[in-house]
C-alpha positions as CSV (number, residue, x, y, z in Angstrom):
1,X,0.0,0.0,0.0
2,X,2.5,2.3,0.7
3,X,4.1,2.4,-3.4
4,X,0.7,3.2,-4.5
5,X,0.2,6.3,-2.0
6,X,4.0,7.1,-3.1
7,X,3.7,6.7,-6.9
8,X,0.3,8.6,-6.2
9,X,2.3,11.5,-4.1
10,X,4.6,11.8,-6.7
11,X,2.5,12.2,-9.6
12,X,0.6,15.1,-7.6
13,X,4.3,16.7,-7.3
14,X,5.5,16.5,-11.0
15,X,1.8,18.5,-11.8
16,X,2.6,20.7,-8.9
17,X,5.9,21.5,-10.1
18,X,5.6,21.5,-14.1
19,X,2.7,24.0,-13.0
20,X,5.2,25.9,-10.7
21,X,7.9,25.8,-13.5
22,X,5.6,27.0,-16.1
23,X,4.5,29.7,-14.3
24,X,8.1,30.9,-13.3
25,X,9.2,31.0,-17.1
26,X,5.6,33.0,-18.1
27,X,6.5,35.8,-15.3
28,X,10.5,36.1,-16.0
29,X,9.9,36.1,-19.9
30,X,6.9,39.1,-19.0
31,X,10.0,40.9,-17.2
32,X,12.3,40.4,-19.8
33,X,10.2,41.5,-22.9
34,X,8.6,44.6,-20.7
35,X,10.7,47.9,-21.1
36,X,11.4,47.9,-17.4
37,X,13.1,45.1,-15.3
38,X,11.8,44.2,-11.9
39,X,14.5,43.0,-10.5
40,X,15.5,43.0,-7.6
41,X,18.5,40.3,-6.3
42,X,19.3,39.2,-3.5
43,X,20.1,36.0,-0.8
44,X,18.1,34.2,1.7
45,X,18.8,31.6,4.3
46,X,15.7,28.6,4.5
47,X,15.9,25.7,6.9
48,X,15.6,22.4,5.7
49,X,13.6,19.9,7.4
50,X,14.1,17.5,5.6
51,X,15.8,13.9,7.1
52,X,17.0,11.9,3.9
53,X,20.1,13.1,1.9
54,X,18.1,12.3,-1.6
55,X,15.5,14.6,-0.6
56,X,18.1,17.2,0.1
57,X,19.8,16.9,-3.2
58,X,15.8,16.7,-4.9
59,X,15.3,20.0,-3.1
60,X,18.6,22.1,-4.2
61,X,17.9,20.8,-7.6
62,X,14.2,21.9,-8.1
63,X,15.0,25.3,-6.7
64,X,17.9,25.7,-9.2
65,X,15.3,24.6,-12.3
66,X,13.0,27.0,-11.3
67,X,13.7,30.3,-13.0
68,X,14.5,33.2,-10.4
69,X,15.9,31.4,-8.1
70,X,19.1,29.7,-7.6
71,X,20.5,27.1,-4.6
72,X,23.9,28.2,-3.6
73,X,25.0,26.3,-1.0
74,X,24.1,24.0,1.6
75,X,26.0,24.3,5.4
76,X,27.4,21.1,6.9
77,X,24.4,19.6,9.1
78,X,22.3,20.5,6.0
79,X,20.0,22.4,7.9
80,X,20.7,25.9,6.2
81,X,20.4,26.1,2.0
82,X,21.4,29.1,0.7
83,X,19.2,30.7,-2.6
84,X,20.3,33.5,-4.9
85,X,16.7,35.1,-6.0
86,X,15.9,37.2,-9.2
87,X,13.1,39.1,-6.6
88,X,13.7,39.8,-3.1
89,X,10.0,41.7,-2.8
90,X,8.8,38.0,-3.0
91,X,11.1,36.9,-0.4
92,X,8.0,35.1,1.8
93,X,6.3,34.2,-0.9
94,X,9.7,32.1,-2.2
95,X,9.9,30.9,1.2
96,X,6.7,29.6,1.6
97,X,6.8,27.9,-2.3
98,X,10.3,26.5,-1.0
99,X,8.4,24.8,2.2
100,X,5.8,23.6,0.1
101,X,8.1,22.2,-2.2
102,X,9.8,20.3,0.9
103,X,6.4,19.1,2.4
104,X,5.8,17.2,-1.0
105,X,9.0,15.7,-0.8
106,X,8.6,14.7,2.5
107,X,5.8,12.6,1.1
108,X,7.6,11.2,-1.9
109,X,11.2,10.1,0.1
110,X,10.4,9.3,3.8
């Protein structure tokens, strides 16, 4: 029973973060092709809760694919990541996508 609920978690996931991705390209190609830029770069710190080393690596990697933001660097007890982002004004908002993000891949790994 357990496969099936993780096969089904992780198909809920990938068409939460193909919609994500999606979404991130619309809005950085809008800034791009309007006559003003938006941005506005910058660093934040998120904590990781996440307990399996794969789920770490899925984590750096998805925020890295997603466009605006970018995972710099991960401190030893892999509690801390580092992000580079396009748009510190959405600082929370990134935050809170980034804790969703982990949530679902608390479902998928552990």
């Amino acid at each position: 029973m357990s496969i099936i609920r993780k096969t089904y978690y992780f198909i809920v996931f990938l068409g939460f973060y193909l919609g994500k991705l999606i979404s991130a390209n619309l809005y950085i190609a809008w800034d791009i092709l309007t006559p003003r830029m938006r941005t506005n770069p910058g660093i934040i710190e998120v904590d990781v809760n996440l307990s399996s080393a794969f789920g770490t690596l899925l984590l750096s990697n998805l925020v890295s694919m997603t466009p605006g933001t970018l995972s710099m660097d991960l401190d030893r007890d892999r509690n801390k990541l580092l992000v580079h982002l396009l748009y510190m004004d959405r600082k929370e908002a990134t935050k809170k996508e980034i804790e969703g993000i982990m949530h679902r891949i608390r479902l998928i790994t552990e």
